[in-house]
C-alpha positions in Angstrom: 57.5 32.9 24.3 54.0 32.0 24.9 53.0 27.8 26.2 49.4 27.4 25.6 47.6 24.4 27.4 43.6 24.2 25.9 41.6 23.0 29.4 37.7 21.6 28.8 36.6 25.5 29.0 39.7 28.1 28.8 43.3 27.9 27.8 45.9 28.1 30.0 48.6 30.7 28.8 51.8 30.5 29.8 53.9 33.9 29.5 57.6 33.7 29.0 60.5 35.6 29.6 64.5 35.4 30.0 64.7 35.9 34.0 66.8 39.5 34.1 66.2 40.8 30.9 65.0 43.5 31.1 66.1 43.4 34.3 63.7 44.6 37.1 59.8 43.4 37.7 57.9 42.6 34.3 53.9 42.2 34.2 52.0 41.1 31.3 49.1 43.5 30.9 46.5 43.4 28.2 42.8 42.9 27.5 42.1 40.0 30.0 43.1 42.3 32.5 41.7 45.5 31.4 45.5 46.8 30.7 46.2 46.8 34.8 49.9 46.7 35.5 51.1 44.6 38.1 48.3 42.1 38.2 50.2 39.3 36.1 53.7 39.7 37.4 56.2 37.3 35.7 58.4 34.9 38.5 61.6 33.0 38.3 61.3 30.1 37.1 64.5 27.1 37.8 65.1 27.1 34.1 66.6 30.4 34.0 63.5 32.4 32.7 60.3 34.1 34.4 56.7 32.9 33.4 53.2 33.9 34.2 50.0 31.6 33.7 46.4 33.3 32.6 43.3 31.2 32.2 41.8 32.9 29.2 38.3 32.6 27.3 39.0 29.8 24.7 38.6 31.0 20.3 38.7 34.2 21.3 41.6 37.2 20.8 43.4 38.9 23.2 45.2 41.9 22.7 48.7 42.2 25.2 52.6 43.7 26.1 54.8 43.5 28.7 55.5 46.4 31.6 58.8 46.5 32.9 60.4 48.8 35.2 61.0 52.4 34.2 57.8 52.2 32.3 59.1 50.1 29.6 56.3 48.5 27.3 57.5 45.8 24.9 55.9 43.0 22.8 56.3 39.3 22.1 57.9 38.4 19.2 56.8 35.0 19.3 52.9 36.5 19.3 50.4 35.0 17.0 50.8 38.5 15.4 50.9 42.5 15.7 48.4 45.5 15.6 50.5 48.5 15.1 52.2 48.4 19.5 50.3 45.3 20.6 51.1 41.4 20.3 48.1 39.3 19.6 47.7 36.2 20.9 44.5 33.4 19.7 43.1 31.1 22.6 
């Protein structure tokens, strides 16, 4: 699931996950990060699921998937759409 907060010059793009599934550490990697695993690791959250915040570029397109452990890549279903293994997501 993706929570999107528009800020005067970015938006604020929240990242979200059920906490333990897949089990093990989970990082978002994607364009705004130059695809480097590990630098926007997903946390617990109270509510029973992870979440990561990124301050992205606002009207632009990013390009992303999520890195679990065992090198697991998956996408985000609830992404603003799909290019072939990506999820796409519109700031």
């Amino acid at each position: 699931m993706l929570e999107r907060q528009r800020r005067k010059n970015a938006t604020e793009v929240t990242f979200v996950l059920p906490d333990g599934d897949p089990p093990g550490p989970v990082s978002v990697v994607g364009t705004f990060n130059d695809w480097r695993p590990g630098t926007h690791v997903l946390e617990s959250r109270p509510d029973g699921t992870r979440a990561v915040t990124v301050s992205l570029p606002p009207k632009a397109t990013h390009t992303f998937r999520y890195l679990a452990a065992g090198d697991y890549w998956f996408d985000d279903d609830a992404a603003d759409g799909h290019d072939g293994t990506n999820s796409r997501l519109r700031t």
